[in-house]
N, C-alpha and C positions, 0 to 999 in steps of 0.2 A: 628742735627735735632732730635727733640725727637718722639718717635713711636707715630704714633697716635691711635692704638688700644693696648691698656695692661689689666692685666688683677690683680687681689688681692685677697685678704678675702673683704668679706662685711662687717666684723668685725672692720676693719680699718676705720680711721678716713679720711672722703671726703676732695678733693684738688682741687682747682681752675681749673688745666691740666685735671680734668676729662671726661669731657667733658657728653655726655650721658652716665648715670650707667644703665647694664645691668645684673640684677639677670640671671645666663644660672643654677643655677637648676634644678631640678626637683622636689625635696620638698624642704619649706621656712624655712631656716635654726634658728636652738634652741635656743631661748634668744636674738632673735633681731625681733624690732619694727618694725613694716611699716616705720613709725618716723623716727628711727634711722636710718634705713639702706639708705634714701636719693636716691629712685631708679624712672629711668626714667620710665622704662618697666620691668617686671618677663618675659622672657620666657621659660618657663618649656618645650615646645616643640625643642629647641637646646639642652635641655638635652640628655646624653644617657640614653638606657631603664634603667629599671628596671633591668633586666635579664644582663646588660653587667658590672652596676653597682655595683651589687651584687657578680659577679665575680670578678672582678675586685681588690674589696675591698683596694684600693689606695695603693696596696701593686705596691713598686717603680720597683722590679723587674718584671712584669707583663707590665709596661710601654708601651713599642713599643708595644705591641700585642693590649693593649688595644685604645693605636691612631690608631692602625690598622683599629681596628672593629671600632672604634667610627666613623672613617672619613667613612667608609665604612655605618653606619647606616644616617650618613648626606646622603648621596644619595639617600637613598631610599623615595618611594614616601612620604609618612608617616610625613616626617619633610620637605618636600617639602616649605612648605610656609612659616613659622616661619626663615628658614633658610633662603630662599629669602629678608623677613622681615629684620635678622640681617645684609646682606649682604648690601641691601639698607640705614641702617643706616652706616654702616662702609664707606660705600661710599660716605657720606653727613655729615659726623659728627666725631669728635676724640671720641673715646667710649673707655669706661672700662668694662670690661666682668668682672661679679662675682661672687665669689662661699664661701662657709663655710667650703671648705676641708683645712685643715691646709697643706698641702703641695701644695702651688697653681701650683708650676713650675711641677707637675706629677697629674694636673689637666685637668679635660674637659677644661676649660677656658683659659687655656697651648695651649692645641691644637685649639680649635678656634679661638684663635689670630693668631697665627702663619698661621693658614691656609685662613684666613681674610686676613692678611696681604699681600699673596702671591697670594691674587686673586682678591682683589679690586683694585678700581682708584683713585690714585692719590688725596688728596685733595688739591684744589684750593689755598685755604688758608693760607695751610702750609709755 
C-alpha cells in the first residue's frame, strides 16, 4: 500500500501519485516559479516560526528537539486553522507536503507527515 501523505523538495520533478502539493514553508523557496513548482495550496501558516527555524538551522543533530518544539508550536492557538486546513485535506486527499530544505527526511515536512499520518482517517479510496 503506498503512503498517502509524503513529503520532497519542490525542486523535484511532479508525479501522477501526488496527489494535492502542498508548499508547508514559510518563505517561497529561491529559483522556483509559481509554474514550476505545480502547487495546489502555500501554506506558510504550517510553517515553524521564525525564531524555531532559525534555531534550528537543519542542523540533523538538533532533530528530535526540534520535532519537539515544532509539534509543540502546531498546538498553539496561532496555527490553529491552517493546521485544521491541512488535516482536512490529508483526510480527503493523498497529498505531498513540500519544502526547499535539501535534507527533507530532518524536515518540518518530515514531521507533518508523520504526524498527519498518525492522526488522520483513513482514505476511502485507497
Amino acid at each position: 500500500m503506498t503512503k498517502r501523505i509524503t513529503y520532497r523538495r519542490v525542486q523535484e520533478e511532479t508525479s501522477p501519485q501526488d496527489g494535492r502539493r502542498v508548499l508547508v514553508d514559510r518563505i517561497w523557496p529561491r529559483g522556483v516559479s509559481k509554474e514550476k513548482a505545480h502547487l495546489d495550496e502555500w501554506l506558510k501558516d504550517v510553517a515553524p516560526s521564525t525564531e524555531l527555524r532559525h534555531w534550528y538551522g537543519h542542523d540533523p543533530d538538533r532533530f528530535a528537539e526540534f520535532r519537539r518544539r515544532y509539534l509543540r508550536e502546531l498546538h498553539d492557538t496561532g496555527h490553529r486553522e491552517a493546521v485544521e486546513h491541512l488535516r482536512d485535506l490529508a483526510d480527503h486527499h493523498r497529498l505531498t507536503l513540500l519544502t526547499a530544505t535539501r535534507d527533507v527526511d530532518h524536515s518540518q515536512a518530515a514531521v507533518l507527515a508523520e504526524w498527519l499520518e498518525s492522526s488522520c482517517t483513513p482514505l476511502s479510496s485507497d
